[in-house]
C-alpha positions, 0 to 999 in steps of 0.5 A: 509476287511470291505465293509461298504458305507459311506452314507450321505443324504443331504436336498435339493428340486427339481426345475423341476417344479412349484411344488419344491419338498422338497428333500433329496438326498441319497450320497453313497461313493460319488455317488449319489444313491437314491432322498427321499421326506422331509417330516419336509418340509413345503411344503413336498409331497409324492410320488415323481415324476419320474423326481424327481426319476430320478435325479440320472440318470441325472447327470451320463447320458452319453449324457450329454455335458462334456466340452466347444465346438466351431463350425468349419464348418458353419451352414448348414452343416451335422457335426458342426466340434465341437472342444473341447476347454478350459473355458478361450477360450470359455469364452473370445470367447462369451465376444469378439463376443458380445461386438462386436455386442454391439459396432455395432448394439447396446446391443439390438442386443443381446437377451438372452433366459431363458426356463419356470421356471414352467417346468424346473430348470431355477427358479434356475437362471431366475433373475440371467439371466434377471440382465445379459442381463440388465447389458449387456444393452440389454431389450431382454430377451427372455421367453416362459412365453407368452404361459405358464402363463402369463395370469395367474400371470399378465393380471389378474393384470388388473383385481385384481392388482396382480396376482391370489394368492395361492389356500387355497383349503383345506379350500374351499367349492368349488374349480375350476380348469381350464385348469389345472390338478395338479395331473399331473403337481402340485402334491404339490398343488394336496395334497392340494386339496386332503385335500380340498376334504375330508373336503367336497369341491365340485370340479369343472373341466374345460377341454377337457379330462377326466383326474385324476383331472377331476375323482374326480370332483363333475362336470366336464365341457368338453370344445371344446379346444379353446372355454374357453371364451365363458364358461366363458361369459356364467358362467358370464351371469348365476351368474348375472342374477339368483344373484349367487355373492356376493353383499356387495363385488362387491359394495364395493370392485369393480368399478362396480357401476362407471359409464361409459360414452356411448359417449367414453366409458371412466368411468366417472371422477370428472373433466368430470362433472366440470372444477375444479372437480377432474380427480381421482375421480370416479362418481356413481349414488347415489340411495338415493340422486338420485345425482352424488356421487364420490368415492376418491381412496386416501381415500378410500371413497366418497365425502359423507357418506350417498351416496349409490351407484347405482349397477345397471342403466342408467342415463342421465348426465349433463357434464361440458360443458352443454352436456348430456350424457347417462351413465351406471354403470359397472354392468350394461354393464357386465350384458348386455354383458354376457346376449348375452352369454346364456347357450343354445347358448353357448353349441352349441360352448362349447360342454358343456351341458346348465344344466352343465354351470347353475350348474357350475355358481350356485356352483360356486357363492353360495359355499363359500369359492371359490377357483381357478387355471387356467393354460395351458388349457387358456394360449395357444389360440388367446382370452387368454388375454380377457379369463383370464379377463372373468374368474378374473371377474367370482372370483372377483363377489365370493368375495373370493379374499384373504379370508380364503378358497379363493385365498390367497395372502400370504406375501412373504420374503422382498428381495432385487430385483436382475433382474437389472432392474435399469440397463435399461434407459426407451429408451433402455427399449422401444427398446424391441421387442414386446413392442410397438405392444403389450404395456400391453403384456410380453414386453410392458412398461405399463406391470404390474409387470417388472420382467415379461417383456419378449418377443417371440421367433417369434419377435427375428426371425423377427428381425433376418431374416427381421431386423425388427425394428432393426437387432438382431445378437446375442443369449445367451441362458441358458438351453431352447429348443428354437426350440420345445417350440415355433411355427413354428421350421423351422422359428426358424431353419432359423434364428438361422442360421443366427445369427453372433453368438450364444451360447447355455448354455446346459446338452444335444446337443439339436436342437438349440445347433447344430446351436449354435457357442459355447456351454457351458456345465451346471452342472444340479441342484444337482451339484449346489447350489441354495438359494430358497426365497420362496416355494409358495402354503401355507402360510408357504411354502411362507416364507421358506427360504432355500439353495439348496447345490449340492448333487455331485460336478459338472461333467466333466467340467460342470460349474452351470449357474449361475457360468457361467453368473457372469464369463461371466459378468466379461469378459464382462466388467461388473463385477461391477454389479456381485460382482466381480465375487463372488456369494455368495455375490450376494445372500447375498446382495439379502438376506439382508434386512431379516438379513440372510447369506449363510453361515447362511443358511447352517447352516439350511440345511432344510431351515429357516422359517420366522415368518411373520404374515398373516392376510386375506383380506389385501385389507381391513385392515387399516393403523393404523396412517391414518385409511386408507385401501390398497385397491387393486393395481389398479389404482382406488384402487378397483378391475378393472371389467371394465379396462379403462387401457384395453380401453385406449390401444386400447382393450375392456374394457370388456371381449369378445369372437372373433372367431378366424380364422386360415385360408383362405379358407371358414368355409365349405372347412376347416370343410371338409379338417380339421374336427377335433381339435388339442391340447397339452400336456406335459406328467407328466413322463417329463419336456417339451424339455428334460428327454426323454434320461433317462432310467427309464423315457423313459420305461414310456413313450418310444415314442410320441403318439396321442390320439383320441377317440377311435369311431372316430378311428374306423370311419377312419379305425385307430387302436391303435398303428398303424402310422397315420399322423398329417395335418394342413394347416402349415404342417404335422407330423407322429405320433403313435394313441393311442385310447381312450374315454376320450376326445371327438370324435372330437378332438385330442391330440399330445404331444410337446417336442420329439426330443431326443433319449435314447441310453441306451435303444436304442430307437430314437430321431426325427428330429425336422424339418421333417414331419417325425418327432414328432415335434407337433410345425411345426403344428401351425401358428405363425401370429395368436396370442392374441392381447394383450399377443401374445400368439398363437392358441395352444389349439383349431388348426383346423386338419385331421388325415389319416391312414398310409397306409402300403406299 
């Protein structure tokens, strides 16, 4: 008898994370057995991460959810009385209860909830989701991208337009990396730098713990958590005063030689000068007419070729009505505002020696090429919004925005959009939750980029326990661990609690799936397929198509998200707007404009890459039938330094730093009962909410733990591996220490995401809400946030850490 296998490999990518691995999965007589790195792949890596390792694990694991479910008991109670039922009962049970509330309460009463696509599969289905709940009529969909990247992707846009671009750091001089360590959490991206090193970049790293990334640097800058925005005045105040920038850009391509008005801060206009003149026009200082120029955005150039615009001054201005009023160009303000944040008085904040932010500036604004990444590590505090802003301006004075070795904005495939936003009237949109307080924030109206408009989990708590400013009844949610990824879990507890009715799409029984009213049960990745638009990180990977087909047909009675959401969509009513039902068609209505098909992708199982030319400095190339640059997509067509869109909303125009204040009690009482600084992170063996069931991911990292710095340690009498607890003003958690020297001696790092056990290895799950538990999230305030994005004081949390003592 033979006993040969039948063995097929199938290519594919992991969606775990930012990095989407390009993949090639090992089927053995039907069982898949083995993932293998694609090297043909344009953005091929190896190794392997071990969440990618442990693909086949997922998809055998017995704690996975096997069929639909409905609660019997109510919400409170010890046992759900979970009932197994049918899809068609499931099915038409969500479609009833929803429209129920929509006939109600308005479609608005039902937000839906998407996790991060950065750490989890959900850049599977994320437009999907977003086109479901416009469909529905409902402007709430609920992300974490506020705490994750946000500032990043988008409120950079206020600064160049768009976001930061791709890093082409293997052709960098310099490469900056803050908050951010790609070895742990990018390893595609990593590669890249790797290249970039041995082409002889010098690496600077900005973060609080000697990581992987920050032992290759050339200089490491150890920044006290929650200080990023001081480091960032004070780099900017180093390469403005010593001239370390790039002078030809910053008066050419950025609104630093507008001037601004000293009486109302606004930059100065055409119209301010003359009752005819022009309001989008902008005045300069012209240093040889010793005159008022103006530059025209829609031209690209000013009223006269011989004005050369003033970087730098103060000048008394005659308005239209005979005023005189005092105006200083842009520069001059930035320089003035960064000039109050030397390095000498910086350190004292930052922990960051003076010579190292000098050093750092001068790398920074003499190596060119410069490229950079900024992530978590600025993402999660009270400044972030006005942080990310003082770093854009940092890159912006390089002059090294989309220049070979730069930040690179490389085209992507032209698609038809998906998300349904045409779905949504602007009254239903100005009903979003958080978007009248926050109007330049996730969920605002004047947002830069509309896929991105998504709101707070705490804003949907609000709205569910206070009814405020409407009631919401209803939750959908697709994958998410709604209560460990977001502040306050006990808030969340209560108010998922309080929901009419709430389903909850999963693998696993997390937190808020105990609290859900029906659960759905989701084929993980490799039981689905997926057509991936665009990989990102190079210019190839940017227009790589390819079709993700399932490795193994879905288990149990598990069913792809995204089968579930065009179901769905045709119970509700709404199937017009999903093809009727049929997927395929979606993806080739979204494929279209490229004259592509499904079925033409797989016929290319390892993706088709498009031939679409790059050219750097996009913003300065000229339309051949008008002679005419883009420029950049801001509203003077130049990169904003000062944001008078900043300014007409309420926020400085100019990045600032505001200390942030945690707590009632006096600086004196909190050093004393809190005298350390609590962070996060997520470790690399995990994606944030899930994984910690498989066996060969929780051999790693078999449980949460805290690190502090091994003196500190020995002065509050802790050894390693001893149970110490976690205490903030908010509450407390109890956690093992784990002592090191790579962070500093008064600060701390816990770890999010615990709460499930692995049975096969007979190691616990922790109760998400107990003090007992390892729940790092019952530890931070949710009522102090960042003004514009709302995003919380995650990095930077004032705390003790006490020796259990053994009874």
């Amino acid at each position: 008898m033979s006993t040969q296998k039948n063995i097929n490999f199938i290519k594919g990518f992991c969606p775990q994370c930012r990095a989407i691995c390009p993949t090639i999965a090992q089927v053995e007589d039907g069982v898949f057995t083995k993932l293998l790195p694609d090297m043909d792949h344009p953005n091929a890596f190896r190794p392997l991460c071990p969440k990618g390792h442990a693909g086949p694990e997922l998809v055998y694991s017995k704690e996975r959810l096997k069929y639909p479910m409905r609660r019997t008991r109510p919400k409170g109670e010890p046992d759900p009385g979970w009932e197994r039922i049918s899809w068609d009962k499931a099915l038409d049970m969500v479609a009833t209860n929803l429209n129920k509330i929509k006939a109600e309460y308005g479609a608005e009463a039902v937000a839906f909830y998407r996790p991060a696509p950065s750490g989890s599969p959900a850049k599977d289905f994320w437009d999907w989701m977003i086109r479901f709940s416009h469909a529905f009529g409902s402007p709430n969909t609920l992300a974490t991208t506020h705490i994750c990247n946000w500032a990043r992707d988008i409120n950079s846009g206020y600064t160049f337009g768009s976001g930061i671009g791709d890093a082409e750091a293997d052709k960098s001089a310099c490469i900056l990396l803050w908050g951010f360590n790609p070895f742990s959490t990018v390893p595609t991206f990593a590669g890249i730098v790797n290249k970039g090193l041995k082409n002889g970049a010098k690496l600077i790293v900005i973060d609080p713990k000697r990581t992987k990334t920050a032992e290759k640097a050339a200089l490491w800058l150890q920044v006290h958590p929650g200080t990023d925005g001081v480091l960032a005045l004070s780099i900017l105040n180093v390469m403005i005063k010593e001239g370390f920038y790039d002078k030809e850009f910053v008066r050419k391509w950025t609104n630093s030689p507008f001037l601004v008005r000293d009486d109302n801060g606004n930059v100065l206009k055409g119209s301010d000068l003359a009752a005819d003149g022009d309001s989008g026009s902008f005045a300069v200082w012209d240093e040889i007419n010793q005159s008022i120029g103006f530059f025209d955005p829609n031209t690209m150039a000013y009223n006269s070729d011989s004005v050369s615009p003033a970087l730098t001054g103060t000048y008394v201005i005659t308005l239209a009505d005979g005023r005189q009023v005092e105006c200083k160009t842009v520069f001059q303000l930035l320089g003035e505002m960064a000039s109050e944040w030397n390095p000498g008085r910086a350190e004292q904040i930052t922990k960051v020696p003076k010579d190292n932010i000098w050093l750092a500036a001068q790398m920074i604004g003499t190596l060119r090429p410069v490229s950079y990444w900024e992530w978590n590590g600025i993402e999660q505090q009270a400044n972030t919004a006005q942080t990310n802003r003082a770093v854009s301006i940092i890159y912006a004075l390089t002059g090294c925005y989309d220049a070979t070795g730069g930040n690179r904005l490389y085209p992507k495939p032209k698609l038809n959009r998906v998300d349904g936003i045409e779905f949504l009237t602007p009254e239903v949109e100005s009903k979003r939750l958080g978007a009248a307080e926050r109007p330049l924030g996730p969920g605002g109206m004047k947002t830069r980029l509309k896929p991105y408009r998504a709101i707070r989990a705490n804003d949907v708590y609000e709205a569910i326990l206070n009814e405020r400013p409407y009631p919401v009844k209803g939750l959908v949610a697709f994958g998410g661990n709604i209560i460990t990824a977001n502040p306050d879990s006990l808030r969340g507890y209560r108010a998922l609690s309080k929901l009419d009715f709430f389903l909850q799409v999963e693998l696993f029984m997390t937190p808020p799936a105990e609290l859900a009213d029906v659960v759905l049960p989701a084929a993980s990745y490799w039981e689905s397929w997926h057509v991936r638009p665009f990989f990102g990180l190079t210019a190839k990977s940017n227009t790589h198509i390819q079709l993700r087909e399932p490795v193994v047909p879905p288990q149990h009675e598990s069913r792809s998200d995204v089968q579930i959401m065009f179901d769905l969509a045709c119970r509700l009513g709404l199937g017009d707007k999903f093809w009727n039902g049929d997927i395929e068609a979606g993806y080739n209505y979204q494929l279209e404009p490229l004259g592509l098909t499904v079925e033409e992708l797989r016929r290319h199982p390892g993706g088709i890459t498009l031939d679409i030319p790059t050219a750097e400095k996009a913003y300065a190339r000229k339309n051949p039938k008008t002679g005419i640059p883009p420029g950049f997509n801001t509203p003077c067509k130049r990169i904003e330094i000062y944001s008078q869109v900043y300014k007409d909303y309420g926020y400085e125009p100019l990045p600032t730093y505001k200390e942030v204040v945690v707590s009632t009690l006096s600086d004196e009482e909190l050093k004393n009962r809190y005298p350390l600084t609590l962070t996060n992170w997520k470790p690399y063996e995990y994606c944030h909410g899930w994984g910690r069931c498989l066996p060969s991911l929780r051999k790693l990292v078999p449980e949460p733990y805290l690190e502090i710095n091994q003196a500190k340690a020995e002065e509050l009498d802790i050894k390693d591996g001893e149970m110490v607890t976690l205490e903030t003003q908010n509450g407390s958690i109890q956690v093992k220490a784990r002592l090191t020297d790579a962070i500093p001696t008064d600060v701390v790092y816990a770890q999010h995401g615990w709460w499930q056990e692995c049975q096969e290895l007979g190691l616990p799950g922790y109760d998400p809400y107990s003090s007992e538990g390892r729940n790092v999230n019952l530890l931070y305030n949710d009522e102090i946030f960042d003004p514009v994005m709302g995003t919380y004081q995650m990095k930077g949390y004032p705390c003790a850490v006490k020796r259990i003592a053994v009874r």
